[in-house]
N, C-alpha and C positions, 0 to 999 in steps of 0.2 A: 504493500500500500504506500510504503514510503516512495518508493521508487517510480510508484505513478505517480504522485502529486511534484515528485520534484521535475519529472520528464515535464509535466501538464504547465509547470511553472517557467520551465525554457523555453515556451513558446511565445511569438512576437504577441499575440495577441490577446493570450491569457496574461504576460506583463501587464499588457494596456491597460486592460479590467483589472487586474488587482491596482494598480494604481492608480488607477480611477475609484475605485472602490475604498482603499485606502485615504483619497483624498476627503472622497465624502467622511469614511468612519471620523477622520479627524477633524474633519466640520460638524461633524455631529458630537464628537465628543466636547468640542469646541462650545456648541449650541449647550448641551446638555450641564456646561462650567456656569455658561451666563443664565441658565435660568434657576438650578440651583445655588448659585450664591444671591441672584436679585431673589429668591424667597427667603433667603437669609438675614437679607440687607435689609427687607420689606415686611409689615404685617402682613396676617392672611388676608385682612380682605385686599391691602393695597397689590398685594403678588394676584389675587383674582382680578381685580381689575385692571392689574397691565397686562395678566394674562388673555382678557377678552377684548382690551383695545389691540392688540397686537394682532388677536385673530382677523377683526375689523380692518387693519390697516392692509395686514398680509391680502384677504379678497378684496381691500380698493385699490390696491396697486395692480392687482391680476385685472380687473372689473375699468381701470381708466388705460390698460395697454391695449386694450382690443383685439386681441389675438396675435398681434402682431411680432411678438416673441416668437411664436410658432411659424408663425409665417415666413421667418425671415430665417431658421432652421430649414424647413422646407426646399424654398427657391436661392437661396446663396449658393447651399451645395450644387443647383440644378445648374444652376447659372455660370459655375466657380468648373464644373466640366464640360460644359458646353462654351466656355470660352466668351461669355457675352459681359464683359464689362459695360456694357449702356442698360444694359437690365439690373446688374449688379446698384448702379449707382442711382437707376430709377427707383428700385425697393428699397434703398436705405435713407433716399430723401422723403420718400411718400411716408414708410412706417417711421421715420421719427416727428413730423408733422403730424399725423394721425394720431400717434400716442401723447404726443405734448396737450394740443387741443383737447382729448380726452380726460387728459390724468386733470389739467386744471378743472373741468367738472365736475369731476370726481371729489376731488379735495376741497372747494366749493361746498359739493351736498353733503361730505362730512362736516363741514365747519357747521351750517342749516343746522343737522340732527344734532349734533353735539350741542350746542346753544338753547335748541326745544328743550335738552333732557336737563338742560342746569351745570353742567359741567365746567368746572375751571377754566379760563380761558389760555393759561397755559398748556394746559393737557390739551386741549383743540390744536394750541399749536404747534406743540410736540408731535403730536401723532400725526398732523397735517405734513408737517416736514419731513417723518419719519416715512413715511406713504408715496410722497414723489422722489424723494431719492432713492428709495427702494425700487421703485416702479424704473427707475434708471439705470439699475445696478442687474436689474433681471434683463432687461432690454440689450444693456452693453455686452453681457456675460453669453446669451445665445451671437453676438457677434465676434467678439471678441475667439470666443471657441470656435468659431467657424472660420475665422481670417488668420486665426492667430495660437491657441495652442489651450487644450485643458485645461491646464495650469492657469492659463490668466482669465479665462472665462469663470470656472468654476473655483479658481480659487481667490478671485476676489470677491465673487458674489459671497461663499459662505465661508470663506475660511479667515482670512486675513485682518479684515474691521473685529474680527469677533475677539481677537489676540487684544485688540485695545482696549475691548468694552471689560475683556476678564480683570485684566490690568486694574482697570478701574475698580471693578467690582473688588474686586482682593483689596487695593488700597482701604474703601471704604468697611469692608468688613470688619479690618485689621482694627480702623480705625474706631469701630464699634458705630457707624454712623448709619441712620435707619434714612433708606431714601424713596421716595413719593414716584409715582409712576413717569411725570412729567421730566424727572431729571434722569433716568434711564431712557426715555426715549431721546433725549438730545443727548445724552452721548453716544448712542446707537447711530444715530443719525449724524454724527459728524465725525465717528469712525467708517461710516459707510462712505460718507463724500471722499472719502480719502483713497478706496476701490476702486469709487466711481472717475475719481482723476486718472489711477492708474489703466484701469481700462481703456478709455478717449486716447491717453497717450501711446499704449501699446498697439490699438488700433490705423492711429494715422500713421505710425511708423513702415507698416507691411502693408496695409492699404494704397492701390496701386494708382498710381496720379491719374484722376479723373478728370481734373481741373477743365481740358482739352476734349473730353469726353461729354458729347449729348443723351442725355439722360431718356430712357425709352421705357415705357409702364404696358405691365402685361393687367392695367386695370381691374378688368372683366376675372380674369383670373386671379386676382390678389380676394379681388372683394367678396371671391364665393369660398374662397380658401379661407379667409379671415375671418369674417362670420362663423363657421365649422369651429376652427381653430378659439376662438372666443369661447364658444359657447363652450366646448370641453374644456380650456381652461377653467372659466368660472366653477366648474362642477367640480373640475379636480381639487382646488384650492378651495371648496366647500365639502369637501369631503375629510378634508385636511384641520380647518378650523370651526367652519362652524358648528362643530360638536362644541365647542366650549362655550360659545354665544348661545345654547340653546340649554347647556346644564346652567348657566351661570341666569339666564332667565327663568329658566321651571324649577330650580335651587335657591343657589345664595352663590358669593363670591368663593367664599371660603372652597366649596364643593368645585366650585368652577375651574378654580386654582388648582387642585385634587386633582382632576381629570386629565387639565392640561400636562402637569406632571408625567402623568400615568402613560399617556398618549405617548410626551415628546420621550419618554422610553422603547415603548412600541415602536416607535421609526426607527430603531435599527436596524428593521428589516426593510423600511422604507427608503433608509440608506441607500440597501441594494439595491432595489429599482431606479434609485434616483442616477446612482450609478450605473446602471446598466442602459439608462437613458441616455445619461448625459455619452457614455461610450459608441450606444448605438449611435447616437442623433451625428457624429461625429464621420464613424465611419462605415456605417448603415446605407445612409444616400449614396456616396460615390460608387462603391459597388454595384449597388440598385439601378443607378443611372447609368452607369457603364456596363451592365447585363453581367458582370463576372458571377454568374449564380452560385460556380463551387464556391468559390471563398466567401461567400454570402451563408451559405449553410454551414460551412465551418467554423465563422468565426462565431455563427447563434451555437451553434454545438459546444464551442469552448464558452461561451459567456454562460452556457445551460450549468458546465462542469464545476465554476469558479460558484456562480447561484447554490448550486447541490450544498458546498463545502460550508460554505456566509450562513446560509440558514440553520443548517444541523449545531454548529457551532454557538447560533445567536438565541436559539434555543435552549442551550444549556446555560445561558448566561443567564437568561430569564428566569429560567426556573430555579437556580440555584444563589443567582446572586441578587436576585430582584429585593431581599429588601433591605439589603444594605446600600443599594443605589436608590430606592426611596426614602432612604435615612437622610439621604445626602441634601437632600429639599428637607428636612424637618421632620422630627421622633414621629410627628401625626399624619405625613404622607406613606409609616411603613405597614400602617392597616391595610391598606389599600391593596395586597401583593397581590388577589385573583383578580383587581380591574386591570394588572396590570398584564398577567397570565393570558386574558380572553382577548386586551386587545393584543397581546403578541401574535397572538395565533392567526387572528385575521391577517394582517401582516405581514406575518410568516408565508401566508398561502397567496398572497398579492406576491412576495418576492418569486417565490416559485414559480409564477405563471410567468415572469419572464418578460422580456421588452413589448408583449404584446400594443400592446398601444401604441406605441411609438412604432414598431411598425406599420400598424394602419395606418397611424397620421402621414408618415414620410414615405408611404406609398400610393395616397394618392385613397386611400379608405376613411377619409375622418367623416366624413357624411354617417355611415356607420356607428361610431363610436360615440356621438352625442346620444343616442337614446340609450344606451347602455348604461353609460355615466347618471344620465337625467335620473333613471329607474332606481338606480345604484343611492343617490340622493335622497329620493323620493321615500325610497321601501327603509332608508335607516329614519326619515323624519318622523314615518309612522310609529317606528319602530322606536323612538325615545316617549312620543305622545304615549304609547301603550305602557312601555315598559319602565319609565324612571318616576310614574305614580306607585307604581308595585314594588320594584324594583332598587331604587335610588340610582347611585352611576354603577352600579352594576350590570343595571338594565341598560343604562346608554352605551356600556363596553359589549353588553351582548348585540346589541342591535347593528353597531358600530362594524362586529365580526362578520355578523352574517352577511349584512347588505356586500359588505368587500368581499366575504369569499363567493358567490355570486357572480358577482362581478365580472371576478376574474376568472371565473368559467364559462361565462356568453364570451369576454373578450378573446378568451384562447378556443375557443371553437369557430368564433366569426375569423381572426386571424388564419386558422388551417383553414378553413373553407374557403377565403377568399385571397389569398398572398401563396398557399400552398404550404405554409412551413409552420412547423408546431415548437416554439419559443419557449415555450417550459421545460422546466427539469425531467420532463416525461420524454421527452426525447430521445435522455442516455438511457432508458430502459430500450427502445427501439433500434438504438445504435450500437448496444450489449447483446440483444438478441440477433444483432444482423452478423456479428463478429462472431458468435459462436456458429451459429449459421453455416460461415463462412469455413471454420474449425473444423466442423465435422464434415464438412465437405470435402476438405484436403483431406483429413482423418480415412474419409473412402477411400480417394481418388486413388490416396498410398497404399491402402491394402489392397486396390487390384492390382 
């Protein structure tokens, strides 16, 4: 066993994935420093309620991009091998005009609601500035990754701002000083602008002079792409937070706070995917678009293998270490160990299914994939209204499970049905079975 994981590890493309996979664990461990010490630094209700503006901010910055993160993943890659710098430079003026115009309405109708509910007007405008720099920093980072390298896309979005906010948070812990939600989000937000420079900078540098170049728009096709791409963002990034805006309403803060914890534990498995995204989204298109089908299935077969390893493993952390990593948020988030068990498991079964998504999207099937998401939504909203009356959040962790593993069984059946290729870890049983297959075959051929 040793001998196949270290072989599986000398490959160009299992490198990629584990280092991409890596970068995320370390963004997420990253993530997982700044929110357990800001419950540290913060009462429970003040940690619930920067837990539920955060959720807020994170879907107004998805909700004022307009798809256009997605979009600009899609067509660069298409663009970037087909050789059309005038389409390149038409997409990158259109979606940053489109998302500017957007995000200012956006942050607008947060300032509106925040205002109706009584809210501090620092906090409006912390979370306001926290919302469009973010919405910047997700925008740069699919570009950035696509003109320019992993590393600067994905790790300015989540890794690097986060080194400063920890910083911070340590200082003030040390310091024994209790802080208000409004002053972790500005310094969130101006550890981010700090990303968001480096990104702009790393981009104009390998960005190829356009200056000379007349800008040419595939319109019609941006606009039915973007829309698609919209809508399943929104779903996804509501799948991701507004569980806490909906405990933290049919609850209290404190609970709300609870959850969020619980949850941002559960995305280690979330990790994978995000990593297996960000990996696909990278070098998924060019193949696709250059027809090389074998190395298309080879490299889903090694990201299935690298998947197999991440999840077996992130399970045993769960279960074994889960409440001393609930400890680390506070003695009264380590009751909580089965919210945190059920939503692993959903999780766990979302990583498994593999880049499915993301290949629909970048193949040209995201029409598809919106009602899947919607439903996905949908059946967990019911599924808190029933379940967290009876239940408390244990009922919103169970609801939370199922609707994901669902899910991600319409997405990995629609995915083989219509792309041809089956993106889960179910793969390497088919791929095990074809090798023995193959075994006893020789096994014959030799004994006649």
């Amino acid at each position: 066993m040793i001998g196949s994981i270290l072989q599986l590890l000398r490959r160009d493309v299992t490198r990629g994935v584990v280092g991409t996979i890596l970068l995320k664990v370390g963004s997420g461990a990253l993530a997982f420093a700044v929110f357990s010490l800001a419950a540290r630094t913060m009462s429970p209700d003040g940690f619930g309620i920067f837990a539920t503006w955060l959720s807020v901010a994170q879907i107004a910055a998805v909700v004022g991009l307009v798809g256009q993160e997605s979009l600009l993943v899609r067509f660069l890659n298409e663009y970037q091998v087909g050789d059309r710098p005038d389409l390149i430079k038409g997409i990158l003026l259109s979606s940053f005009k489109i998302a500017s115009a957007a995000m200012l309405v956006v942050i607008v109708g947060i300032g509106i609601v925040a205002n109706m509910r009584g809210d501090w007007w620092l906090l409006i405008l912390a979370v306001s500035a926290y919302t469009a720099v973010n919405a910047g920093v997700m925008l740069g980072s699919q570009v950035a990754r696509s003109l320019v390298s992993i590393l600067m896309g994905e790790g300015n979005r989540e890794f690097f701002w986060r080194v400063i906010v920890v910083v911070f948070l340590l200082a003030m812990l040390l310091a024994h000083r209790q802080l208000d939600p409004a002053e972790l989000f500005a310094v969130m937000t101006i550890a981010m602008s700090v990303s968001l420079a480096a990104q702009i900078i790393s981009v104009a540098r390998v960005l190829p002079d356009l200056r000379g170049t007349a800008a040419r728009s595939e319109t019609s096709r941006w606009r039915s792409s973007a829309l698609h791409f919209w809508l399943a963002s929104i779903l996804e990034v509501a799948n991701q937070y507004f569980d806490v805006i909906l405990v933290y309403w049919m609850l209290d803060p404190v609970t709300a706070g609870i959850y969020f914890a619980a949850s941002r534990l559960a995305n280690i498995f979330a990790m994978v995917s995000a990593a297996l995204y960000t990996f696909g989204a990278r070098r998924l298109p060019s193949l696709y678009f250059s027809k090389n089908h074998r190395e298309f299935e080879r490299t889903l077969r090694l990201m299935a293998e690298v998947t197999a390893l991440c999840v077996a493993a992130g399970l045993a952390t769960i279960w074994i270490g889960g409440p001393y990593l609930l400890n680390l948020f506070g003695p009264h988030f380590t009751e909580q160990h089965s919210v945190l068990i059920v939503l692993a498991i959903g999780t766990a079964i979302q990583a498994a299914g593999g880049p499915s998504a993301a290949i629909l999207q970048l193949t040209g099937h995201e029409r598809i994939y919106v009602p899947v998401v919607a439903a996905n939504v949908a059946l967990r909203l019911v599924g808190f209204l029933v379940l967290i009356p009876w239940l408390g959040v244990l009922g919103a962790a169970i609801s939370a499970t199922v609707s994901l593993a669902l899910a991600t069984i319409a997405l990995n059946v629609l995915c083989r049905r219509r792309s041809g290729v089956d993106p889960s870890i179910l793969v390497l049983l088919r791929f095990t079975a074809m090798k023995r297959g193959s075994y006893a075959v020789r096994g014959a051929d030799s004994s006649d």
